[in-house]
C-alpha positions as CSV (number, residue, x, y, z in Angstrom):
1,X,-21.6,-42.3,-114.6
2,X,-21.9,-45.2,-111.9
3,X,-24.8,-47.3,-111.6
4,X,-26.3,-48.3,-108.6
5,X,-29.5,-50.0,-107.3
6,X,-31.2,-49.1,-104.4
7,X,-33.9,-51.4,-102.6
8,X,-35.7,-52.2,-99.4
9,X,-33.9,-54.7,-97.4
10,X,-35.4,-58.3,-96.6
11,X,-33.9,-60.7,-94.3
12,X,-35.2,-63.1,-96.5
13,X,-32.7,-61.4,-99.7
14,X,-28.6,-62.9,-99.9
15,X,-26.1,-60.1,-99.1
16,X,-23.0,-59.7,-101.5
17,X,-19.8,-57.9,-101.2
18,X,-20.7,-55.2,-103.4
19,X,-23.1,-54.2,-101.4
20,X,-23.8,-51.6,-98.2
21,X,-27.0,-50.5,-96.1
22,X,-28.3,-46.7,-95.6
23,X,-30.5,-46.2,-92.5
24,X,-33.9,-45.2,-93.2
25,X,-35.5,-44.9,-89.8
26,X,-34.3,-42.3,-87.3
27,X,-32.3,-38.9,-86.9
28,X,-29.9,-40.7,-88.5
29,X,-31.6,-41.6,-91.4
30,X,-29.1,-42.0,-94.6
31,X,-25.9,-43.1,-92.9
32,X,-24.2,-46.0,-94.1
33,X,-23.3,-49.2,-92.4
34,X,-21.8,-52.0,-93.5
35,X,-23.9,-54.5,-91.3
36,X,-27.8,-55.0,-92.4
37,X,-30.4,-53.5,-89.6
38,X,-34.1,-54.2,-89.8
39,X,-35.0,-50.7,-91.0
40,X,-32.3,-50.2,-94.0
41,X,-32.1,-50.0,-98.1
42,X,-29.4,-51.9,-99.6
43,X,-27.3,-50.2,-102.2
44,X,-25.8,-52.7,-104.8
45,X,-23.0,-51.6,-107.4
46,X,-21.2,-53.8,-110.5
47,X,-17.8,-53.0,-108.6
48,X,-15.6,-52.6,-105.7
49,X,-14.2,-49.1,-106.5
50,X,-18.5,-47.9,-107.0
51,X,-18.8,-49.4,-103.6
52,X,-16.5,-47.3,-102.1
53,X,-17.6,-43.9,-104.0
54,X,-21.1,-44.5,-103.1
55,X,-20.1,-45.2,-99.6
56,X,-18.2,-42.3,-99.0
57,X,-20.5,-40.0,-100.5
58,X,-23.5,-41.5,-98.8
59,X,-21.4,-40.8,-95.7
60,X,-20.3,-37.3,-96.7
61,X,-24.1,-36.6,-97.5
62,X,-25.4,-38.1,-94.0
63,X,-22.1,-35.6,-92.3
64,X,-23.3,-32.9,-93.7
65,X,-27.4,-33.7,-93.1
66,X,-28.3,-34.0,-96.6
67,X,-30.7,-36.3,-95.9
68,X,-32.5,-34.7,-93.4
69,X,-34.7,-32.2,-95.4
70,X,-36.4,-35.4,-96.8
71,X,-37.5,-37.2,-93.4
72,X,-41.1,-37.4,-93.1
73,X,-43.3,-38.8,-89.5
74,X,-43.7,-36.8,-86.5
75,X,-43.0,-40.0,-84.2
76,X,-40.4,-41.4,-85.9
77,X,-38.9,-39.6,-88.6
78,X,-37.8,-42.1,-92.0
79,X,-36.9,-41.3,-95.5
80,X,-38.5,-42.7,-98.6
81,X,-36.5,-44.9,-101.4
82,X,-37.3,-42.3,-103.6
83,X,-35.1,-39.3,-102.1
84,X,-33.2,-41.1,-100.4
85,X,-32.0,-41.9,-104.6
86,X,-32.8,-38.2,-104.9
87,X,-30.1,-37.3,-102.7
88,X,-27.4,-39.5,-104.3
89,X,-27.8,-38.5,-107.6
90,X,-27.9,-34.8,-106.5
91,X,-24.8,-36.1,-104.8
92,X,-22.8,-36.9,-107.9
């Protein structure tokens, strides 16, 4: 099974390659960039092929609106850390 850690991003926190950003805040909570935003978790795997499965199945969740059971707010609707790892590991 792939590893992965999820975490809050900081501005103050180094980027690596092995790493991508899911959206937290928004309608389009869950959907993965590959540039940090202010409002963002990072995921971090050990290698270049888990990148790319996480990515694409972060993507394929957000697609099909995975994610969207989980948001929470009534002004501006954002996902917790903890589903939003939930939702991955359903995912696999």
């Amino acid at each position: 099974m792939a590893k992965f850690s999820l975490k809050t991003y900081s501005t103050a926190t180094k980027t690596e390659m092995l790493q991508f950003f899911i959206l937290n805040k928004g309608k389009n909570s869950g959907k993965p960039l590959n540039n940090p935003c202010p409002n963002c978790f990072v995921l971090t795997t050990s290698s270049e092929e888990e990148k790319q499965f996480f990515y694409s199945l972060c993507f394929g969740l957000w697609k099909t609106k995975s994610f969207e059971i989980y948001l929470k707010g009534s002004v501006i609707p954002f996902i917790t850390i903890n589903d939003c790892k939930q939702v991955l590991i359903i995912g696999l």
